[in-house]
C-alpha positions in Angstrom: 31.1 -16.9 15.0 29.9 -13.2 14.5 30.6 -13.1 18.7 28.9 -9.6 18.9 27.4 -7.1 16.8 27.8 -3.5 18.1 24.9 -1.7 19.1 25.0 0.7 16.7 25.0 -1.6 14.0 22.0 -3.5 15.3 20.3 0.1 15.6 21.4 0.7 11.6 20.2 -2.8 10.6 17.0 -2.0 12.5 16.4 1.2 10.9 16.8 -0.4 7.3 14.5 -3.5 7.8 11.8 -1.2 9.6 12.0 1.5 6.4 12.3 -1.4 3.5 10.2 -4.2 4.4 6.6 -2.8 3.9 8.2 -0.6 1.0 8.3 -2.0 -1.9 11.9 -1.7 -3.0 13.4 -4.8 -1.6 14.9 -5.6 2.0 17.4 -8.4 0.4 19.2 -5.5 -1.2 19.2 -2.8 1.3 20.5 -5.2 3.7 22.9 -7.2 1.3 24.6 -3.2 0.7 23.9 -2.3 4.2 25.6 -5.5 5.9 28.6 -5.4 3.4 29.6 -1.8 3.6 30.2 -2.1 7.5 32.2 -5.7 6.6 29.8 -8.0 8.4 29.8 -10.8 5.8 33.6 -11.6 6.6 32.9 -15.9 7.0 30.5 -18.3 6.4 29.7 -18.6 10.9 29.1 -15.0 10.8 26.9 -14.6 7.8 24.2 -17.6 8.9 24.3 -15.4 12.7 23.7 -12.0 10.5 21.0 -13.3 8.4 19.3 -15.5 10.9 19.4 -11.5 13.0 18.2 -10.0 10.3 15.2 -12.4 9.7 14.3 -12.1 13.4 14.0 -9.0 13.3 11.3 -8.9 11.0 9.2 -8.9 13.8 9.7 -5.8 14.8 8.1 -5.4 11.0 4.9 -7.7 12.3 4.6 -5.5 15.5 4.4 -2.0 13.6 1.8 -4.1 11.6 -0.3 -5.4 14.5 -0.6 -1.5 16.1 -1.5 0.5 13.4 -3.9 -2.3 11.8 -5.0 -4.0 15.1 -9.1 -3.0 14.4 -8.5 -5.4 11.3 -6.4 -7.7 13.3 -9.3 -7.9 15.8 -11.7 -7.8 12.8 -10.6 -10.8 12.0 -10.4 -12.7 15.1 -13.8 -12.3 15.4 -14.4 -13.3 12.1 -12.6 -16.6 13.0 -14.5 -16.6 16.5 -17.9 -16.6 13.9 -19.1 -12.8 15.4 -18.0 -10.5 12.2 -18.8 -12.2 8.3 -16.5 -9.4 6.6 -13.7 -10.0 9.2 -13.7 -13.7 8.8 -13.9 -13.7 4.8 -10.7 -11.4 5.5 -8.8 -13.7 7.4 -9.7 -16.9 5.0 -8.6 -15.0 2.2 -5.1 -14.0 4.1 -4.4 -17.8 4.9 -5.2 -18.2 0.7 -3.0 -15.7 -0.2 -0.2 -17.2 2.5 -0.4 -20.3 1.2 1.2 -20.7 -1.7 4.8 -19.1 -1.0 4.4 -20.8 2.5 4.2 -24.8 0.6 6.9 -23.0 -2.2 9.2 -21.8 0.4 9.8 -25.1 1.9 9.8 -26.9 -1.7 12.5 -24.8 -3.1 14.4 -23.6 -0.4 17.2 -25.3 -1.5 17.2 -24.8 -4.7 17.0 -20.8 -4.4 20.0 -21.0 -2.6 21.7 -22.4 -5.1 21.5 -20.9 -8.0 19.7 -17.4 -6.9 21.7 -16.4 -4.6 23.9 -14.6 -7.2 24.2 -11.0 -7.9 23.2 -11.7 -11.4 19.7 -12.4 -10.0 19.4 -10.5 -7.5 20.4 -7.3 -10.3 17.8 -8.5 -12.4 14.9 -9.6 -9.6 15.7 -5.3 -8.5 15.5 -4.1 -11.9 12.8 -5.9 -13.5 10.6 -5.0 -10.5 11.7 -1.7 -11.3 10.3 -1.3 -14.3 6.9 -3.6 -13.6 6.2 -0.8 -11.2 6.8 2.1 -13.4 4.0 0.3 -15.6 1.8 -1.3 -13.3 -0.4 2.3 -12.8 -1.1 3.1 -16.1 -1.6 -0.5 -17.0 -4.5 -0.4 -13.8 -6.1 3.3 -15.0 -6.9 2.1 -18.5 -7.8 -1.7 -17.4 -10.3 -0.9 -14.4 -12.9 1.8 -13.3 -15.6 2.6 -10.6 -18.5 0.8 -10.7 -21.0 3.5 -10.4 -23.5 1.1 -8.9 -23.3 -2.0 -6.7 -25.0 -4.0 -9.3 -22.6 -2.9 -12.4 -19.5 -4.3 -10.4 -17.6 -6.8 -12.6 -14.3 -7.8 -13.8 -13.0 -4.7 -14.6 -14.0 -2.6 -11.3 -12.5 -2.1 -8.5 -13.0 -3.8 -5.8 -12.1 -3.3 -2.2 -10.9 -5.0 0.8 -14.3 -6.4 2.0 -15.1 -7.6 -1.3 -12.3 -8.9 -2.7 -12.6 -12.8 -3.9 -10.5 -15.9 -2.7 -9.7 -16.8 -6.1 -8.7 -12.4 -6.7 -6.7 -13.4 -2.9 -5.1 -16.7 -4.4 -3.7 -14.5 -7.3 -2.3 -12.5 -5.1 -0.7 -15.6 -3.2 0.8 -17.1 -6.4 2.5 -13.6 -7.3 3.5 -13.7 -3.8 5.9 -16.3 -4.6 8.1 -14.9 -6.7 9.0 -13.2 -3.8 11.7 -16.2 -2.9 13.7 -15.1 -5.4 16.1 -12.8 -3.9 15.8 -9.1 -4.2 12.0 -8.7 -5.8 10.7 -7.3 -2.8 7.4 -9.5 -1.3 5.6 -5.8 -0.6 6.0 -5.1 -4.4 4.9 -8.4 -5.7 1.7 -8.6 -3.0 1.1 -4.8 -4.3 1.2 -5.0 -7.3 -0.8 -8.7 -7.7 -3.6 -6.8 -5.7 -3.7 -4.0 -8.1 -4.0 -6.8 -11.0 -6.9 -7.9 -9.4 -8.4 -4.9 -9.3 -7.5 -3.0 -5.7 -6.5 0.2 -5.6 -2.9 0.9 -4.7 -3.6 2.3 -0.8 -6.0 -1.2 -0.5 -3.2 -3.5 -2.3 -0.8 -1.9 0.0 -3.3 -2.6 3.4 -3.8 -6.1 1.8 -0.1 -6.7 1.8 0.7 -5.5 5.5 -2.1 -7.7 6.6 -0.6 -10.4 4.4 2.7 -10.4 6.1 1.8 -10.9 9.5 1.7 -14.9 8.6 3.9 -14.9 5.6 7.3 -13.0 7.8 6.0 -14.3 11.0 6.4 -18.4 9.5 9.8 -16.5 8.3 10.8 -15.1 12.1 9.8 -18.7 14.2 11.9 -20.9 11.1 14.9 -19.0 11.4 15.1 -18.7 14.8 14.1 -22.3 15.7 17.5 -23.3 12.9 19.6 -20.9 14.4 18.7 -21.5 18.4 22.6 -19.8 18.5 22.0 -16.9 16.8 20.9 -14.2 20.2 24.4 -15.9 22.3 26.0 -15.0 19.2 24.3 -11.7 18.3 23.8 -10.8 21.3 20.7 -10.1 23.5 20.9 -6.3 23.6 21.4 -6.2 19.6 18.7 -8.5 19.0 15.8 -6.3 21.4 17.8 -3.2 19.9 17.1 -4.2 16.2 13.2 -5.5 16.6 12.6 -2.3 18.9 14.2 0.3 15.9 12.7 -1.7 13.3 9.2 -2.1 14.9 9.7 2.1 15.1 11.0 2.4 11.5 8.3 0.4 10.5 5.3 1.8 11.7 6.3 5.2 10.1 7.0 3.6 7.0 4.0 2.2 6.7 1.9 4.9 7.5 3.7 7.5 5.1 3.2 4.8 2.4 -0.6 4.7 2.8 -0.6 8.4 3.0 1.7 8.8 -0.2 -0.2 6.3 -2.7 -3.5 8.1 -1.6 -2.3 10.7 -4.3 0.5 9.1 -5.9 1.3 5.4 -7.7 4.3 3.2 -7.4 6.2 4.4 -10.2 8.3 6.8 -7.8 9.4 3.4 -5.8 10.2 1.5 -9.5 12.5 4.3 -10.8 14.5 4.6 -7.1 14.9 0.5 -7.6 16.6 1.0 -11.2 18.8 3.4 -9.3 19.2 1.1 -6.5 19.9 -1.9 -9.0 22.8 0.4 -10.8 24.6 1.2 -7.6 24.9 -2.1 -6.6 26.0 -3.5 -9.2 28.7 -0.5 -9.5 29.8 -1.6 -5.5 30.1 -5.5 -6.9 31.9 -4.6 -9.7 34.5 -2.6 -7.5 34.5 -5.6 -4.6 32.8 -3.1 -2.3 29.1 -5.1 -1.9 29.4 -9.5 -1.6 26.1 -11.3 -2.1 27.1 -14.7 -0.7 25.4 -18.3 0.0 25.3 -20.6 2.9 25.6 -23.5 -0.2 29.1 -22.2 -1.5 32.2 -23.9 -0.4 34.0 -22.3 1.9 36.2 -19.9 0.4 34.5 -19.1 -2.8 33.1 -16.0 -4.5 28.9 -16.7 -3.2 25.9 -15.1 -3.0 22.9 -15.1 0.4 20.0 -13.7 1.1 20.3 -11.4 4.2 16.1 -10.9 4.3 13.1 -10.6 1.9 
């Protein structure tokens, strides 16, 4: 067993979930390069005790979420309580868009840990997201416009939060799934799938905060309830230490985000993950940076998801 992690390395984990979860340049290999360059992935006991931490503390993620957007939150609820119509075609197209990765997630579980667990994969998952993101903007300038009146609205406008359909929402949902695979980043694929159906990036963005209170809060109660050890073998103190940085991280991550695609697109983000994608697999190359799975035998070069 992992026995302890130091306080300090709860704190840096912390900081790199709050900063990369709601970005979307992937969690999974932030923490797969942050985790292996301070040698926590030393045996298999250890590794199930990091990545069941590092999952858990993905609430701090939900909690940065729930402050800054809690008039939507509350929007909803009473939507759901039958008081606000805009609040509660919100929430049913949240639950839509959750959905799918939610019945996926538990189908394939398995399977992905198997054979995706593998820094071939995860290379690819970080690069080819890359490059969708460096094409995604110009791709949504030339495909959609304003509608200059309510009544020209139609395929090709934009369309905002309020308005936006279940079966736009259930789009989103089914890109959402190609999240499992390790290293794509569930931000960029819920950004980007609501810019394909016609959202602008700051309202794809809000769409995908909102979307991951349900989708990394299923994530948070699963991991914990299989690893009831994880906290006596974490620690208590690192556990409260790593949700309370990342819940921090977080919430100014999220906010600089809105604020930076209100004049800029994602491009920036898919340029930094070819970067990303090359320095890794540099570190593998060189035995510096180990992507490991729980299914491996003991013993044997593997690959596992550490987050997203």
């Amino acid at each position: 067993m992992l026995n302890t992690l130091e306080p300090w390395q709860a704190i840096i984990l912390g900081l790199v979930e709050g900063i990369t979860e709601y970005l979307p340049i992937s969690s999974t290999g932030h923490l797969i390069l942050t985790s292996s360059l301070m040698g926590l992935n030393k045996n298999a006991d250890a590794k199930r005790s990091l990545d069941a931490f590092e999952i858990v503390i993905q609430g701090g993620a939900i909690l940065a979420v729930l402050g800054l957007y809690r008039q939507r939150v509350w929007q909803m609820i009473r939507g759901l309580l039958g008081k606000d119509s805009v609040g509660l075609r919100l929430a049913i197209n949240i639950v839509i868009a959750f959905m799918p990765a939610a019945v996926a997630g538990l189908a394939l579980k398995k399977a992905i840990e198997q054979h995706l667990f593998r820094p071939g994969p995860v290379l690819a998952a970080l690069a080819l997201g890359g490059a969708f993101m460096i094409l995604i903007g110009p791709w949504q300038r030339r495909f959609f416009r304003d509608a200059q009146r309510s009544d020209a609205a139609d395929s090709h406008s934009f369309v905002d939060l309020e308005h936006l359909t279940w079966k736009r929402s259930l789009i989103i949902g089914l890109l959402q799934c190609l999240a499992l695979w390790p290293g794509t980043s569930r931000s960029m694929v819920t950004m980007v799938g609501g810019m394909i159906v016609g959202l602008k990036p700051k309202q794809a963005a809000e769409f995908s905060f909102l979307l991951g209170l349900p989708t990394l809060g299923a994530a948070c109660l699963y991991s914990a309830a299989k690893n009831p050890d994880m906290v006596r073998s974490i620690g208590l103190l690192q556990v409260i230490i790593g949700i309370v940085v990342a819940t921090i991280s977080a919430a100014i991550a999220v906010r600089w985000l809105v604020a930076f695609l209100t004049r800029h697109s994602l491009a920036v983000f898919g340029w930094y993950r070819l970067a990303l994608c090359a320095v890794v697999a540099v570190l593998i190359w060189r035995g510096a940076v180990r992507i490991e799975s729980h299914s491996d035998p003991p013993n044997q070069p593997s690959v596992q998801q550490p987050g997203e």
